[in-house]
Backbone as a ProteinNet text record, in pm:
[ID]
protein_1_A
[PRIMARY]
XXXXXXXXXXXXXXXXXXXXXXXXXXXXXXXXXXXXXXXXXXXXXXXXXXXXXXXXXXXXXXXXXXXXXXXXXXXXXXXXXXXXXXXXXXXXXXXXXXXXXXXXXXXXXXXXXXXXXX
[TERTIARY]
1391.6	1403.6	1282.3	1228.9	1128.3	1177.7	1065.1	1113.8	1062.5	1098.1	1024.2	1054.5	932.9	934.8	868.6	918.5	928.4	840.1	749.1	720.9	659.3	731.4	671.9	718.6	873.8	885.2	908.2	856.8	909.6	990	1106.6	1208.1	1241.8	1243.5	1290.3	1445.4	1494.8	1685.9	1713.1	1855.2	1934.7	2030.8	1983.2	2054.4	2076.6	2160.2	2224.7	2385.6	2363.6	2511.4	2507.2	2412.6	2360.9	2332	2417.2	2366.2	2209.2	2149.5	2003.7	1947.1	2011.8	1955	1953.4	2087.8	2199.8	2150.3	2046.9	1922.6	1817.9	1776.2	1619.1	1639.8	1542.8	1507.9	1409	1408.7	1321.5	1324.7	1191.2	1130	1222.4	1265.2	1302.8	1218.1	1125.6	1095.7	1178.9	1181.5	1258	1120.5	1129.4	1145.4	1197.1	1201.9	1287.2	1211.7	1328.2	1285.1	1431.3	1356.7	1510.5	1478.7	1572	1558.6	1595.4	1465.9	1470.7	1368.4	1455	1362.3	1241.6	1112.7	1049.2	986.1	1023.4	979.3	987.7	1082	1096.8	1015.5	1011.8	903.8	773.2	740.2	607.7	575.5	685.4	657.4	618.8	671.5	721.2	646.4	519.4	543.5	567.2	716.4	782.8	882.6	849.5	904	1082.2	1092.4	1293.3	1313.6	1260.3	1297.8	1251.6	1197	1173.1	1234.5	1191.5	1300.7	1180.8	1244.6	1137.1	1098.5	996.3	1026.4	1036.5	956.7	925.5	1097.2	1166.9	1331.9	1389.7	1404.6	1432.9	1392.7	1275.1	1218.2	1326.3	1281.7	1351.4	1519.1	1565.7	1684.8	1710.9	1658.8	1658.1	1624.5	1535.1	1470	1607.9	1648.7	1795.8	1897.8	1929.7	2043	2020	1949.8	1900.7	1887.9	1835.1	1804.8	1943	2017.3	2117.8	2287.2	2220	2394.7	2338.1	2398.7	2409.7	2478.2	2451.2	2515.7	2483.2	2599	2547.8	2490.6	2549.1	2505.5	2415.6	2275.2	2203.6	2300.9	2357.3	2474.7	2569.6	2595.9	2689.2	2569.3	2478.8	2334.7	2298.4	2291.8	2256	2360.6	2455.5	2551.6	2558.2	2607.9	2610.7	2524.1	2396.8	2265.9	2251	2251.2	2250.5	2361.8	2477.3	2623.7	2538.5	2462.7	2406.8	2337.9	2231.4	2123.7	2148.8	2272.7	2344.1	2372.8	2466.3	2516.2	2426	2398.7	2262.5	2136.9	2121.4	2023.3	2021.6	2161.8	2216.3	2152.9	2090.4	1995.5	2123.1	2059.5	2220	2170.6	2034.4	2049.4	1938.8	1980.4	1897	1839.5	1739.1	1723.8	1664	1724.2	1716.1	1656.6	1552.2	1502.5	1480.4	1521.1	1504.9	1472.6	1345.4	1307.1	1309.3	1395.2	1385.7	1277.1	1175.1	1053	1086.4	1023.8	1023.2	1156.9	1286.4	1384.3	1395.6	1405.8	1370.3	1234.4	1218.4	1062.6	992.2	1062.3	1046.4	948.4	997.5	978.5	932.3	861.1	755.4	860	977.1	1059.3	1156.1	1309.5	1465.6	1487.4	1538.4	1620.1	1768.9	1763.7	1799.4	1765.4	1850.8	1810.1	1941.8	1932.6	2085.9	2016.4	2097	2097.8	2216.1	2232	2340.8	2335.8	2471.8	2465.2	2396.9	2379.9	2373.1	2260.9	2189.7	2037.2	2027.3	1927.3	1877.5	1838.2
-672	-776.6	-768.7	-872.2	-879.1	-817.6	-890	-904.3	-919.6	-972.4	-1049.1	-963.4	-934.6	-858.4	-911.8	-892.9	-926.1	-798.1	-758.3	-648.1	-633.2	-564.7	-572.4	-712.8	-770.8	-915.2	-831.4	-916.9	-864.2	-919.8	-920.3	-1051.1	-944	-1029.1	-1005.4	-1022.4	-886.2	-888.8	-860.6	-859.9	-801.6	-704.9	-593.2	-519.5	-366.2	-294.5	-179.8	-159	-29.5	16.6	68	82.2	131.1	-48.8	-67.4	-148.7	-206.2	-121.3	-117.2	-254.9	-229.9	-264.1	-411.9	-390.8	-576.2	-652	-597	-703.2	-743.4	-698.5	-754.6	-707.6	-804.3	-818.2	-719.2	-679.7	-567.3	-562.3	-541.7	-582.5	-500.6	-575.7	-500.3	-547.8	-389.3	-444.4	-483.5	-513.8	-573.6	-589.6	-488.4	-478.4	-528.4	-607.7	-595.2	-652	-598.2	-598.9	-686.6	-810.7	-878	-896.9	-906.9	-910	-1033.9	-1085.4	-1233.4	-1249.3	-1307.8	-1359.4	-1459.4	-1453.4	-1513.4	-1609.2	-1580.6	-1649.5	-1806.4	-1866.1	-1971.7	-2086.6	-1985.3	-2047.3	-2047.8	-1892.8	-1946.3	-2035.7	-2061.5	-2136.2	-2267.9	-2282.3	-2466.9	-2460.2	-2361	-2381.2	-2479	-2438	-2538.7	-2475.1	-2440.7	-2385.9	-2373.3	-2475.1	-2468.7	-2346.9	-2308.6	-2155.5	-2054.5	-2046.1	-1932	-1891.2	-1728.5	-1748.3	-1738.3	-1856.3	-1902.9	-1751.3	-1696.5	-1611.2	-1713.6	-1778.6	-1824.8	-1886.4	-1944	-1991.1	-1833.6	-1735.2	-1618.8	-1585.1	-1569.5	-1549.3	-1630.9	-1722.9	-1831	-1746.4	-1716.1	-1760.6	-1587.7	-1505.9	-1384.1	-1415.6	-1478.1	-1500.2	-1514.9	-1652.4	-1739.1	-1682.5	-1544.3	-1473.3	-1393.5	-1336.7	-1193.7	-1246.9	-1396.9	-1445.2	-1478.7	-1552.9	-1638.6	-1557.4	-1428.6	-1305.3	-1184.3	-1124.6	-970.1	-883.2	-769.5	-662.2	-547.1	-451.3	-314.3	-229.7	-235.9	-162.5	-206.2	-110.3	-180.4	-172.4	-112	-97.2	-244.1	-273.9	-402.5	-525.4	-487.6	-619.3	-648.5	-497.6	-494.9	-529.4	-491	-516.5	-713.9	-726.4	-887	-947.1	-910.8	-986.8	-977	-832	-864.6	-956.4	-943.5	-1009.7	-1162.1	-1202.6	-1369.3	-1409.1	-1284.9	-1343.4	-1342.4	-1281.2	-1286.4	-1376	-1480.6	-1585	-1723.6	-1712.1	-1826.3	-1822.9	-1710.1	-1761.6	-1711.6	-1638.7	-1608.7	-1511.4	-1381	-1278.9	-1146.8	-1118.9	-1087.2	-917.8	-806.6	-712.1	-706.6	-654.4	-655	-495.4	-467.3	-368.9	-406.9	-355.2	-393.2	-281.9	-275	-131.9	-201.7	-146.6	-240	-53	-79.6	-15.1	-45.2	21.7	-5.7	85.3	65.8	118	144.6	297.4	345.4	338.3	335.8	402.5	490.9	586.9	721.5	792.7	820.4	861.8	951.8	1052.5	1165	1086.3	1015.6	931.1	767.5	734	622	535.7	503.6	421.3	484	476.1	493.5	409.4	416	306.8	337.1	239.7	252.1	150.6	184.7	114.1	116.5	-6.7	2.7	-71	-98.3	-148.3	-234.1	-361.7	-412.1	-497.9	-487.7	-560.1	-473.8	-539	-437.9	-439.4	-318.4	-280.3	-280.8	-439.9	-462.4	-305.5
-17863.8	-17762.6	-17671.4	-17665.4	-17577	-17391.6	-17296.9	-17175.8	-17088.1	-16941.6	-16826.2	-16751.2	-16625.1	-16539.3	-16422.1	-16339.1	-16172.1	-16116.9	-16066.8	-15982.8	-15864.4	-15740.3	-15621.5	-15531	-15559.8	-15505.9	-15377.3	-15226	-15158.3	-15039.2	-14997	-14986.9	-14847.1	-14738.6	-14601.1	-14571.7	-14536.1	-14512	-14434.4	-14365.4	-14274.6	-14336.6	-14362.3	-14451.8	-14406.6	-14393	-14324.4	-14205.9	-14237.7	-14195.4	-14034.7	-13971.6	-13852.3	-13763.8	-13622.7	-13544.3	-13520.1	-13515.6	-13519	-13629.1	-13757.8	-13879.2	-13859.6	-13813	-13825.5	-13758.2	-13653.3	-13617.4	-13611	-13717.7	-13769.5	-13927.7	-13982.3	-14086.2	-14142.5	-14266.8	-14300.9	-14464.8	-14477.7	-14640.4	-14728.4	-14769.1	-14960.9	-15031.6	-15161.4	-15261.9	-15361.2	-15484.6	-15601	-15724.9	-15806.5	-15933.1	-16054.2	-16134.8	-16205.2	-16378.8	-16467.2	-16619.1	-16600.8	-16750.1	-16784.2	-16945.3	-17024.7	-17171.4	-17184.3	-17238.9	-17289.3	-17457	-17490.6	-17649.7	-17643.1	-17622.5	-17588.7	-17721.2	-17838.6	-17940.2	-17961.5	-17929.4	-17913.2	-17802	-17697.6	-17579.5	-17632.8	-17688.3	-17715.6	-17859.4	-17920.7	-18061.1	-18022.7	-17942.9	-17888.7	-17783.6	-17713.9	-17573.2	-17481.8	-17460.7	-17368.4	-17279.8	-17165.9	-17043.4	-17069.5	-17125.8	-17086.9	-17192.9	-17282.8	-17386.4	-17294.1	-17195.7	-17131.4	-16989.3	-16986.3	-16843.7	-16761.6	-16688.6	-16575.8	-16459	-16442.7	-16356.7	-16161.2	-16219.4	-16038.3	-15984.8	-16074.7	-16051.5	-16031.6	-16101.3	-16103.5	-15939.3	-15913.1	-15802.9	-15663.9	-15667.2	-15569.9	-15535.7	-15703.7	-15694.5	-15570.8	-15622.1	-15541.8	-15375	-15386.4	-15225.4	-15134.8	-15224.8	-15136.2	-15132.1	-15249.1	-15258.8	-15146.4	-15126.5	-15017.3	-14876.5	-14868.4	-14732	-14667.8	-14823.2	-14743.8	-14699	-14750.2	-14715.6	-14613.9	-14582.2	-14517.2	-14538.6	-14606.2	-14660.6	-14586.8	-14620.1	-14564.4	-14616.4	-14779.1	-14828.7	-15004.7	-14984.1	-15128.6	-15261.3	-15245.9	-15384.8	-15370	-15289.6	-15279.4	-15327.8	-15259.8	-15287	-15426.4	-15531.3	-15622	-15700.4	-15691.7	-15811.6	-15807.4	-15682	-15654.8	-15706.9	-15703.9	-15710.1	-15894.8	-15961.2	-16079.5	-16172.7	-16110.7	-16153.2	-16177.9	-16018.9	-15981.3	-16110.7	-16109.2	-16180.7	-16337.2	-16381.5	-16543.7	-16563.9	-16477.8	-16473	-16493.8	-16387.2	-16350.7	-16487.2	-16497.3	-16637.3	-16753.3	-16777.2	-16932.3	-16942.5	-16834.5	-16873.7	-16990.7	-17060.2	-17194	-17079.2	-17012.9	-17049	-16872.2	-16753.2	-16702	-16585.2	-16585.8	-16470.2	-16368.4	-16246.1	-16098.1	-16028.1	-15959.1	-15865.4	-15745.6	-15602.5	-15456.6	-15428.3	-15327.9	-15243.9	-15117.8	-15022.1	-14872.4	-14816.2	-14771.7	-14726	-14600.4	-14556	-14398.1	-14325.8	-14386.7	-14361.9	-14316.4	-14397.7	-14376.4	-14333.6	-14228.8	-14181.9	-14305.3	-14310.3	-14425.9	-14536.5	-14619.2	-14717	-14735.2	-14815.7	-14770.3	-14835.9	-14898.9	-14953.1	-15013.8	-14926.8	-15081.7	-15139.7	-15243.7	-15284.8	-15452.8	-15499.2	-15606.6	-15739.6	-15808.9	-15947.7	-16036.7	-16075.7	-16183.9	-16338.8	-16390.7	-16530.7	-16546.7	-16595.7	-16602.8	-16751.9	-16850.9	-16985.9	-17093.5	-17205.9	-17303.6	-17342.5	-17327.1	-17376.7	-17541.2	-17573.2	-17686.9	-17780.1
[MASK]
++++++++++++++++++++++++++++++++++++++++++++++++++++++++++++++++++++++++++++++++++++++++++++++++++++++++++++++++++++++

């Protein structure tokens, strides 16, 4: 299986469990690999066989802008659940880095996998 990759998107949230957080906005990166068959797009090249990344893009921007969560585990699961749905992705991985959180460390975060790896 081929696949499309997103790297370094970086999408402004209201995201955390601490008062502090819940009022201002603060960069998440977003990563991501999605398994798509690209043969058909490029046979025909014709955009509707492919997965659009810039719609992909958007669709993340509006998911992340338009909610508030506390926690990146609630963001991620939601957000990959979104983006399965919305564009038939059959197999996808998600990595969000919250940067300067933690002084210690220049970015935490996590990473999941969701659907069945081709």
């Amino acid at each position: 299986m081929d696949s499309v990759f997103i790297h370094g998107l970086s999408v402004d949230a209201v995201i955390g469990v601490f008062e502090w957080e819940k009022q201002l906005q603060q960069p998440l990166i977003f990563d991501l690999e999605m398994a798509w068959d690209i043969r058909q797009a490029a046979a025909t090249d014709d955009l509707q066989y492919a997965l659009n990344y810039q719609a992909v893009t958007e669709f993340i921007e509006h998911f992340v802008g338009s909610q508030q969560f506390e926690l990146l585990e609630t963001l991620l699961e939601q957000l990959a659940a979104g983006l399965r749905q919305q564009f038939a992705i059959p197999w996808l991985s998600i990595q969000v880095q919250k940067p300067a959180v933690v002084p210690q460390a220049r970015a935490v975060g996590l990473k999941i996998e969701r659907g069945d790896k081709p």
